[in-house]
C-alpha positions in Angstrom: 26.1 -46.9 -10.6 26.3 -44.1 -12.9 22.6 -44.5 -13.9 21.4 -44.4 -10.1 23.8 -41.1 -9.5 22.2 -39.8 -13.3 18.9 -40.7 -12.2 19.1 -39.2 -8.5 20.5 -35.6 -8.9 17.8 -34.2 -10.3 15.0 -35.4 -8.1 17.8 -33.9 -5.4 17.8 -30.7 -7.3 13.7 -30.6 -7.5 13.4 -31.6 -3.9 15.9 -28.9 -2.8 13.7 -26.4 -5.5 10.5 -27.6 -3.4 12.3 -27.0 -0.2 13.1 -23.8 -0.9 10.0 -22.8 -1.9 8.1 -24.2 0.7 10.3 -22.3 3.1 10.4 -19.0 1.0 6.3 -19.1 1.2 5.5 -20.6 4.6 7.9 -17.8 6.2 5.8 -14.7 3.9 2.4 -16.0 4.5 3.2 -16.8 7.9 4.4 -13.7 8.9 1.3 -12.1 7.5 -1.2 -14.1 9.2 0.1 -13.5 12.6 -1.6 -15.6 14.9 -0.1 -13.8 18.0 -1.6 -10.5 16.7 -4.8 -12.3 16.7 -4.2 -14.0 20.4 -5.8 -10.9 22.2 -9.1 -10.4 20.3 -9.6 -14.4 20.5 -8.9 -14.7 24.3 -11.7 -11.6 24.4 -13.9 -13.4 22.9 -13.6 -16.7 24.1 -14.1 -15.4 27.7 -16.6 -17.1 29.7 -16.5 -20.1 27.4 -15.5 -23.9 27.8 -12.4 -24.9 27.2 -13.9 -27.6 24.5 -15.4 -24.2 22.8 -12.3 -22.4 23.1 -10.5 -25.7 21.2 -13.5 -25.8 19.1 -13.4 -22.3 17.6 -9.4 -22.5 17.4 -10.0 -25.1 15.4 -12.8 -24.0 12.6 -11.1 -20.6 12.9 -7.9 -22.3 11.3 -9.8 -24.7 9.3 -12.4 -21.5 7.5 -8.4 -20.1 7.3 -6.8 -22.6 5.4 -9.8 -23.0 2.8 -10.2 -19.4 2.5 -6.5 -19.3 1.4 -6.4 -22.3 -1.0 -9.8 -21.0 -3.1 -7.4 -17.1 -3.3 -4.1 -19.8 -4.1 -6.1 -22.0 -6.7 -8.2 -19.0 -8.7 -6.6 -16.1 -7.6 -5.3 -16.0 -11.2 -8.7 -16.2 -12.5 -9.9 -13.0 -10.2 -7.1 -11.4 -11.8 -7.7 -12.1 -15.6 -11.3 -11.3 -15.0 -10.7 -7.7 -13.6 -7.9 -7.3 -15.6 -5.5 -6.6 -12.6 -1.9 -7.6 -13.5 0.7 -9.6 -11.0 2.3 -6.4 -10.1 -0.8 -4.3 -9.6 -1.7 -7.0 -7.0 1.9 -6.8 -5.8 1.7 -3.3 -5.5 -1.8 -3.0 -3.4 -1.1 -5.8 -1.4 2.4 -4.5 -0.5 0.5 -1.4 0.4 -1.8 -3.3 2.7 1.0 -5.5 4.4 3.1 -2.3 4.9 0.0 -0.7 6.8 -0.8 -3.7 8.7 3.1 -4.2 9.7 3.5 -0.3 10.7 0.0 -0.8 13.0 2.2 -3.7 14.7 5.0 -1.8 15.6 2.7 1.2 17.1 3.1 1.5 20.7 -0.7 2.5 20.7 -1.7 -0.7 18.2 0.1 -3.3 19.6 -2.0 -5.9 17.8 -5.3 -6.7 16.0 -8.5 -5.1 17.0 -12.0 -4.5 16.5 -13.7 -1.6 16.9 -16.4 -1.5 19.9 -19.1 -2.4 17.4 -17.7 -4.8 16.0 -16.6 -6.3 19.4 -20.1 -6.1 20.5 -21.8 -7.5 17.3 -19.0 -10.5 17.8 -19.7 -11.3 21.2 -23.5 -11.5 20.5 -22.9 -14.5 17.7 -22.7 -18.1 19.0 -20.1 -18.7 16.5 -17.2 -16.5 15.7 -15.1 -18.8 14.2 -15.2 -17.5 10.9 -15.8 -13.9 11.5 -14.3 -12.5 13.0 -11.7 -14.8 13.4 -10.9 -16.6 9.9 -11.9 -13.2 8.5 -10.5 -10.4 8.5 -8.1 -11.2 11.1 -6.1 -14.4 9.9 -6.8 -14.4 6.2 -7.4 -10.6 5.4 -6.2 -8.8 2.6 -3.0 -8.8 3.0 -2.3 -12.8 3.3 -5.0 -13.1 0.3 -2.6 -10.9 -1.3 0.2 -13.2 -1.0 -1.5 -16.5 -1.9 -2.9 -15.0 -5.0 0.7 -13.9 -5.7 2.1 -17.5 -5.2 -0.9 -19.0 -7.4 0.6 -16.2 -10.2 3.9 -17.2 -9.9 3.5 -20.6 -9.7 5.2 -22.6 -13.2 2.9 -26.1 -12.5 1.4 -28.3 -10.7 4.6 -28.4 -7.9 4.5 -25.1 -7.2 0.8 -24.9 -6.0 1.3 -28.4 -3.8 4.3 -26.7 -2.2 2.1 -23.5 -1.8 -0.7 -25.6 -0.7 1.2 -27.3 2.5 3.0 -23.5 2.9 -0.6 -23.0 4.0 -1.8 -25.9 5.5 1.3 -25.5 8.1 0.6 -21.9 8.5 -2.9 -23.2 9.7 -1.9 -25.8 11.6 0.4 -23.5 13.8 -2.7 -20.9 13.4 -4.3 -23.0 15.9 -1.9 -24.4 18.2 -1.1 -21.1 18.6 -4.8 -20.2 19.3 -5.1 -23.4 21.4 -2.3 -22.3 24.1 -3.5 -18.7 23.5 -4.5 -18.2 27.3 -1.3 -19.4 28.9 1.2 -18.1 26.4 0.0 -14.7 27.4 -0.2 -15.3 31.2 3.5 -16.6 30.8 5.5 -13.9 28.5 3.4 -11.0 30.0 1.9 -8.1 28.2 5.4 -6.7 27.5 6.2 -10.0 26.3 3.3 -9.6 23.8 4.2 -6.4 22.8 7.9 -7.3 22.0 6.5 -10.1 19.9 4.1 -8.6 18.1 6.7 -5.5 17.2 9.4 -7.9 16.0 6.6 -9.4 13.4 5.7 -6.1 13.0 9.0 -4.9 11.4 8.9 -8.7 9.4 5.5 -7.9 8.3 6.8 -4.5 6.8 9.8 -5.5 5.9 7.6 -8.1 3.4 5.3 -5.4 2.3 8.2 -3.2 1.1 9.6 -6.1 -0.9 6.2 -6.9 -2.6 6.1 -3.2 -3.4 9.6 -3.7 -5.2 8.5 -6.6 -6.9 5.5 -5.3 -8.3 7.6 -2.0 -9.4 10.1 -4.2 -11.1 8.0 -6.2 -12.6 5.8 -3.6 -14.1 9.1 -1.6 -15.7 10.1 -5.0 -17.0 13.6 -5.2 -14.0 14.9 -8.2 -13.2 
């Protein structure tokens, strides 16, 4: 019995560790993504078109996504070594970027993602937007590159980029259900609903970039 309890605590104590992480980077990278802020441009776009289409793009948009995310996760290190940018130089500007993208949020005038009217009009003429503009820039833009390449830095083995790993694959997942009911959810909360949304993810948003601005200052004076 004493063997078993030996034996059992600390695959617990790694499974609580894996927990937490997984909870610690779906939340960020989650939060960064936005999929809601992304709900208006898609529905734009996808006007006119079948709902198969509609569940269609939803779904390579995620997919393009999730793959874009794991290359940044799995060699984001690499891109760093070869440009010689440190962890909290990539902290640093990709605090900057998340604090930018969170303050757009919480404008009254910039209640979520857009394109400019070019780009609107260059997107509408392609048959296939699922990967821009959709994947890119607007789910997996700088700022949520930012923080998978972080997590890949970070990460002390082979656990800790599986964990990151499913941290996106979840965030993809909900990516696209969130896509997929896209047209209702909006007819249901409202426009004011929408804005109320996208402001509270807006202040969570900042309220990540400001801490990855920390980190990457206390990292760099050698604090903490």
């Amino acid at each position: 019995m004493e063997e078993f309890f030996t034996d059992i605590i600390p695959f617990s104590t790694m499974f609580m560790s894996a927990l937490g992480l997984f909870a610690a980077s779906f939340s960020s990278l989650f939060s960064v993504v936005n999929p809601f802020a992304t709900m208006p441009v898609y529905i734009s776009l996808m006007e006119g078109h079948t709902d198969e289409e509609k569940k269609w793009t939803a779904r390579k948009a995620s997919t393009y996504m999730f793959c874009v995310l794991i290359i940044f996760l799995l060699i984001g290190t690499y891109i760093l070594s070869f440009f010689g940018i440190s962890l909290p130089g990539i902290q640093i500007a990709g605090g900057l970027v998340i604090v930018r993208s969170g303050f757009s949020m919480l404008s009254p005038q910039n209640g979520g993602r857009k394109l400019s009217k070019k780009d609107q009009v260059a997107a509408k003429e392609k048959e296939d937007v699922s990967f821009s503009p959709l994947a890119m820039p607007l789910l997996s833009g700088p700022g949520s590159i930012a923080v998978v390449i972080g997590f890949g830095s970070e990460a002390q083995g082979v656990t800790d980029y599986f964990v990151s790993g499913l941290a996106v694959f979840a965030t993809a997942i909900l990516a696209y259900l969130i896509l997929r009911v896209a047209p209702r959810l909006v007819k249901y909360i409202g426009s004011s609903g929408m804005t109320v949304i996208t402001r509270m993810m807006g202040f969570i948003v900042l309220a990540i970039g400001v801490q990855f601005i920390i980190n990457g200052i206390s990292k760099f004076y050698g604090i903490g």
